[in-house]
Each structure stands twice: as structure tokens, then as C-alpha cells.
C-alpha positions in Angstrom: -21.6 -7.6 4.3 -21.9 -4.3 5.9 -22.5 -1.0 3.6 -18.6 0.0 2.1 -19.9 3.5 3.1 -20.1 2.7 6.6 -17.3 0.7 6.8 -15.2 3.8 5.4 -17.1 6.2 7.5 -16.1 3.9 10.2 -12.0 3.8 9.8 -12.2 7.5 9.5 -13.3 7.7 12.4 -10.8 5.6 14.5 -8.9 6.4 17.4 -7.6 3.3 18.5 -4.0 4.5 18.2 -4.4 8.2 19.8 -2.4 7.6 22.9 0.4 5.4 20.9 0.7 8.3 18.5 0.9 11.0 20.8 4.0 8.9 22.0 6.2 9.1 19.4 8.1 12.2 18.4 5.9 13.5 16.3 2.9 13.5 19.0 0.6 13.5 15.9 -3.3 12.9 15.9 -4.8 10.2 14.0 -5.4 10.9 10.4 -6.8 7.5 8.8 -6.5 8.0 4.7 -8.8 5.8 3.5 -8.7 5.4 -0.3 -11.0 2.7 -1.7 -14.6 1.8 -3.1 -15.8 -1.4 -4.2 -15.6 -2.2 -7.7 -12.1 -1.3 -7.8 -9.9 -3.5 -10.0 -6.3 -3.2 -8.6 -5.5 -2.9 -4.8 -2.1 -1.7 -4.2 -1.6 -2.5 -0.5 1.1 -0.5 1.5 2.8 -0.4 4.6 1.7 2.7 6.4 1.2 6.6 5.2 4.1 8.7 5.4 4.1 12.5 7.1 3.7 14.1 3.5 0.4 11.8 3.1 -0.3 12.5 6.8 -0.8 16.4 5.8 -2.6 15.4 2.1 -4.5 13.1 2.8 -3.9 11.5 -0.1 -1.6 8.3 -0.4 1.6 8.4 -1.9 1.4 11.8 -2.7 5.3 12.0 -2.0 8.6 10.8 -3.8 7.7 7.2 -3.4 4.1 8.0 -5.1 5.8 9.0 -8.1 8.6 6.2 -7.9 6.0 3.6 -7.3 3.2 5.5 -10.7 6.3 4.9 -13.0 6.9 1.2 -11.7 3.1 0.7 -12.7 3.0 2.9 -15.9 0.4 4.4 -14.4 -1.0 8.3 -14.2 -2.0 10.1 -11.1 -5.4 10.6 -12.8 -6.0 6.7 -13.2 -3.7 6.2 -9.8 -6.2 8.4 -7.6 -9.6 6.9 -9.4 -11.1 5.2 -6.7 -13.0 3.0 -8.8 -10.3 1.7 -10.4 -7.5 1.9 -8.0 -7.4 0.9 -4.1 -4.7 2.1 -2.1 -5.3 -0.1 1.4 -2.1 -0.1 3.7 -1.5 -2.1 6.6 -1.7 1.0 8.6 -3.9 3.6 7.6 -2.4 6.3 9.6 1.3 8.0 9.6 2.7 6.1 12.4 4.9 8.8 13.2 8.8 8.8 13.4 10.6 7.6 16.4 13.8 9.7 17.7 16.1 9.7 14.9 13.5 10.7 12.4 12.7 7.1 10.8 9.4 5.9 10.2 7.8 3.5 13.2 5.9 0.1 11.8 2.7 0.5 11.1 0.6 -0.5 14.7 -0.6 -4.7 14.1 -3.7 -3.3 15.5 -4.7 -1.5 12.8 -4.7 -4.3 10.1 -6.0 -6.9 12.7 -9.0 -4.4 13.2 -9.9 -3.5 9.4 -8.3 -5.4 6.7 -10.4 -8.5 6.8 -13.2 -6.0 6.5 -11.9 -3.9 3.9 -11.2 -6.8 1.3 -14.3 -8.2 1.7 -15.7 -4.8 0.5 -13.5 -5.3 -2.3 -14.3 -8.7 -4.0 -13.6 -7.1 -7.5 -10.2 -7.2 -7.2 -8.2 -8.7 -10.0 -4.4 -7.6 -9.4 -2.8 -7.0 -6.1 0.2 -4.8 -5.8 2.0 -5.7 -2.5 4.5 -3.0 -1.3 7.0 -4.0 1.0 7.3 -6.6 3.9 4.4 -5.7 6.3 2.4 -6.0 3.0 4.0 -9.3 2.1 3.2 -11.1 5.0 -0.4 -10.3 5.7 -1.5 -10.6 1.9 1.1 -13.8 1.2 2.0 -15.3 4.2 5.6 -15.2 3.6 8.3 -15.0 6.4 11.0 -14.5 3.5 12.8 -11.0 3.2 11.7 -8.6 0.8 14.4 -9.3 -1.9 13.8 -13.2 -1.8 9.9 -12.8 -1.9 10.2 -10.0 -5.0 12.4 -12.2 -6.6 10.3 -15.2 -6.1 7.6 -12.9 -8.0 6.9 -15.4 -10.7 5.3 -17.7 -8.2 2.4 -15.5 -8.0 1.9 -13.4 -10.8 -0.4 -12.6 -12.5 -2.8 -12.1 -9.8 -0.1 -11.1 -7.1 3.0 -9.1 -7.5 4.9 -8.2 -4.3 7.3 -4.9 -4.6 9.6 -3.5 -2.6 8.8 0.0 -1.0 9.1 2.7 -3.6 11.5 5.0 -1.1 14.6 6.8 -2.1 16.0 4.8 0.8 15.7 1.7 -1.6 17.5 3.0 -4.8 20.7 1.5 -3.6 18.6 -1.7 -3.7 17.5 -1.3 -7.0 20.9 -1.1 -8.2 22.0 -4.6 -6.6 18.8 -6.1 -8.1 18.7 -5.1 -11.9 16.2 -7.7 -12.4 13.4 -6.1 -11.1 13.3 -3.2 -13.4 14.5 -5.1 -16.3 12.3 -8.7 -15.9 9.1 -7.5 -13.1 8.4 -3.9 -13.9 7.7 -4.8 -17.5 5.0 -7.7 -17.0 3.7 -5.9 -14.5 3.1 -2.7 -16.1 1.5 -4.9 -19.0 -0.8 -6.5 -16.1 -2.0 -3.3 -15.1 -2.9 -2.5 -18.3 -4.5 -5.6 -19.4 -6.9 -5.1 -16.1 -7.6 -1.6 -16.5 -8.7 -2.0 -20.2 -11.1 -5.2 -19.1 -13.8 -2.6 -18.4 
């Protein structure tokens, strides 16, 4: 396996999106946020960084981020502890907003190029936090919708637990599917304890 610090070196570094990204709206530069190191215990895989994480340079240091901390009973402290925590979207760069200001997909090309890589540099990892549908597919193989993967979520824990994205744009969501914060959110806040406290 090639040196983690390499590899990271290596995704900062990329510019295979540059001319895709200066397409959009936003004509934005590549910014890859690459948050992981190996030993960590939980990866919490995304769909793509937003602009707010674009400027940071810190995932999910937005809205969402805090939505998404509560749904794990988790603090930022232990959330941003790379040695604990891996945050490893499917895109690792803001994929920029097309022209009525909502977020693009993150590119294919990105995971296709340096996911594979990245979880082998992360063979420690005991719990998997799937967030949303581009997440879902890669890390389960499911061709369901979000709400019927989620609420199949049984099927895979406790290893596995696929979310739906923590936006504000999903509240409504939340409130047709009482469920997940009444039956999920409480095993798998339990689950992310029980792994954090195994070291």
C-alpha cells in the first residue's frame, strides 16, 4: 500500500476537475478537503463539500455539520479528530452550483480516481456513516432511493448505517419519516459510542 501521507499529499493536489469547475456558476478553483488518517475508527462518507466548506476547509463546517454532530451525539472536538473520525466524500471538492444556485453532483471522476485508494488506507474502520444517495450507492451498492435504503437500515447495522443528507432542505423529510429520529438516531448514536470507547 502506498504511504497515507502521499496519498493525501496526492488528492490535494488534484486538478482533474479545473476546467469542469470553472464551468459552472461559480467558476471556482479546485479546493480538495481531505480529512482522514489511518487508524481512524468511524468514516462518515458524504456526498460532496458545500461552498461554506469550500472557503474552511474543513467538512461540514456548516448547518448540516451541526445537524448531522447531533444525529451522531457527537462533539466537534471528537468530530474533527482525525484519528478517530474520517470524513471521505464522494467528491472531495465543492462542485459548485449550477444556475439556480443548487448544488451540482459531485464529478464520478473523483470517486472513481481515489476512493478505492483512500479505504484501503483506512482498514481500521469499524462503523461507516453513509450520507445520502451518491454515498449509498458506491459504499452499498444500492439502486433504492434514499428513504427506502434508510429505512432498510437494519439490514446493515451495526457496521453500516446509511443517512440521509443532514441539509435544512431535508427537514420536511424528517417530519414524513418520524422513524429515523425516534428508532435509527438512537442505535446509532449508541454505536458511535460503543466504537469510540473501544480504544
Amino acid at each position: 500500500m502506498a504511504d497515507p501521507v502521499d496519498l493525501i499529499e496526492e488528492i490535494r493536489a488534484c486538478r482533474l476537475c479545473a476546467d469542469r469547475f470553472a464551468a459552472t456558476a461559480t467558476a471556482h478553483e479546485p479546493r480538495p478537503v481531505v480529512w482522514f488518517r489511518p487508524g481512524a475508527r468511524i468514516l462518515i462518507a458524504g456526498q460532496a463539500p458545500g461552498a461554506r466548506v469550500h472557503e474552511s476547509g474543513r467538512p461540514f463546517t456548516d448547518p448540516s455539520g451541526d445537524r448531522l454532530r447531533d444525529w451522531l451525539g457527537m462533539d466537534a472536538a471528537t468530530f474533527y479528530d482525525m484519528s478517530r473520525v474520517a470524513v471521505v466524500p464522494m467528491g472531495f471538492c465543492f462542485p459548485g452550483y449550477n444556475d439556480r444556485k443548487a448544488d451540482l453532483p459531485p464529478p464520478p471522476l473523483c470517486a472513481r480516481t481515489w476512493h478505492n485508494r483512500v479505504m484501503a488506507a483506512l482498514p481500521e474502520v469499524e462503523l461507516k456513516i453513509l450520507v445520502g444517495g451518491h454515498a449509498h450507492r458506491w459504499h452499498m451498492g444500492v439502486k433504492t432511493p434514499v428513504t427506502e435504503t434508510v429505512a432498510g437500515w437494519r439490514d446493515h447495522a451495526p457496521r453500516v448505517f446509511p443517512l440521509p443528507h443532514p441539509s435544512w432542505r431535508n427537514t420536511a423529510w424528517l417530519k414524513k419519516n418520524p422513524w429515523f429520529e425516534a428508532e435509527l438516531l438512537p442505535v446509532l448514536r449508541a454505536r458511535v459510542k460503543e466504537v469510540l470507547n473501544e480504544r
